[in-house]
C-alpha positions in Angstrom: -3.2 -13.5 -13.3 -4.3 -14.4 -9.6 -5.0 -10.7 -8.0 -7.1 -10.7 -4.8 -8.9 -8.3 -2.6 -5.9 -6.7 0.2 -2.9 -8.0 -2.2 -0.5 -5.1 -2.6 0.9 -4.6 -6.6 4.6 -3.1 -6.9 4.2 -1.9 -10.0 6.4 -0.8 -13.0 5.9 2.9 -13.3 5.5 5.0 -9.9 2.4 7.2 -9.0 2.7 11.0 -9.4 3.5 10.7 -5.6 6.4 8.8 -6.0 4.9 5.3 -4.3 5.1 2.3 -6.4 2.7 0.0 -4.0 -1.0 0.2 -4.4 -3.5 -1.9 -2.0 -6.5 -4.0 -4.3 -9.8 -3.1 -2.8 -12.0 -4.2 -5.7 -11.2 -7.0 -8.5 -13.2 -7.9 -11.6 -13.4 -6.8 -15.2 -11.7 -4.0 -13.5 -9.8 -3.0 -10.5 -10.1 -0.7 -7.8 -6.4 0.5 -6.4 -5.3 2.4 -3.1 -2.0 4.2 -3.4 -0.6 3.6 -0.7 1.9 6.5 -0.7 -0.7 9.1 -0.7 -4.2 7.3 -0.4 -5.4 8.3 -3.9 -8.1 5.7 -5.0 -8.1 4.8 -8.6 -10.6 2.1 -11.5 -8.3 1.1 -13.8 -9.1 -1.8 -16.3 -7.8 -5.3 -15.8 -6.3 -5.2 -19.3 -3.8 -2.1 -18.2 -3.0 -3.1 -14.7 -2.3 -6.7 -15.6 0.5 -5.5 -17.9 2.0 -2.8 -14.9 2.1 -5.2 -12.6 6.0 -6.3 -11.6 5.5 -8.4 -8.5 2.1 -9.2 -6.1 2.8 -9.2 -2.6 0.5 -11.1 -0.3 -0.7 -10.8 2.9 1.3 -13.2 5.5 -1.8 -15.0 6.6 -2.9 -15.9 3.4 0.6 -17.4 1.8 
C-alpha cells in the first residue's frame, strides 16, 4: 500500500475522540499518525494500520 508523508487515512474504527482522519507524519516499518480531531500523536506498526485503513486522501498538489 502507497502511504506518504502529509496523506490523511480515514480510517475504519474512530479515535477515542471521535475523529476518524489522522495526518502521516512518519512512514516506514512503522507509522507515525496525528489525529487530527484532537492532535494526539501515535507509532503504530505498518502491519495494523495497513489493515484500518478505509480510504487515503491526498494532498491536492500531489494528485
Amino acid at each position: 500500500m502507497d502511504v506518504r508523508v502529509g496523506d490523511t487515512l480515514l480510517m475504519k474504527k474512530e479515535h477515542p475522540c471521535g475523529a476518524k482522519e489522522f495526518l502521516v507524519l512518519r512512514s516506514g516499518a512503522d507509522f507515525r499518525l496525528r489525529c487530527k480531531g484532537c492532535g494526539h500523536e501515535v507509532m503504530v506498526a505498518r502491519q495494523k494500520i495497513e489493515k484500518n485503513i478505509k480510504q487515503i486522501i491526498r494532498p491536492e498538489s500531489e494528485q
